[in-house]
C-alpha positions, -999 to 999 in steps of 0.1 A, spaced: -87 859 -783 -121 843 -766 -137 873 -750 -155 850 -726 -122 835 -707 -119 870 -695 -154 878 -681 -159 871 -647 -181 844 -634 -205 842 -609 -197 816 -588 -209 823 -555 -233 794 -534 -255 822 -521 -277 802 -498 -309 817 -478 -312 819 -444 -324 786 -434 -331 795 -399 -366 786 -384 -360 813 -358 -374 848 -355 -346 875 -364 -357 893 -331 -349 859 -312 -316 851 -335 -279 849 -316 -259 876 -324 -220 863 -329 -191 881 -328 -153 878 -340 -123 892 -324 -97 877 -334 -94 841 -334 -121 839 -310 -163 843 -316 -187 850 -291 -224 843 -296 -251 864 -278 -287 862 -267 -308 888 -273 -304 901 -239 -266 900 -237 -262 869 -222 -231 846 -231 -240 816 -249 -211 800 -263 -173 814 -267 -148 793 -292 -124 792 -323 -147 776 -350 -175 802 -360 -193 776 -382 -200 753 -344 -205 786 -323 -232 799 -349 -247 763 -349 -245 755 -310 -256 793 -306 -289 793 -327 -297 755 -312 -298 772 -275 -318 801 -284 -345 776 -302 -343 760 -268 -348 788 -249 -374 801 -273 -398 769 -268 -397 775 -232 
């Protein structure tokens, strides 16, 4: 028997945090449930919704805004 086939392989896409913001200035989002929440860093409401991968997205675009400001 191959010894190899058994070994576990590390397929992970570990990608780096492509974010051009500072990490004091990033969203925070939060899951409960089937909803996520993001955050600015002052508690304010930015975006609430189903899809975590658009409310992460639309969440760090408003806080770049608000950030150039």
């Amino acid at each position: 028997m191959l010894r190899a086939s058994r070994e576990s392989k590390n397929t992970s896409n570990t990608q780096l945090d492509e974010s051009d913001l500072p990490r004091s200035e990033r969203p925070t989002i939060i899951g409960r449930g089937r909803k996520f929440a993001g955050y600015d860093k002052k508690g304010k409401l930015l975006i609430l919704g189903y899809d975590k991968r658009i409310v992460q997205e639309y969440a760090y675009a408003q806080a770049k805004i608000r950030l150039e400001r």
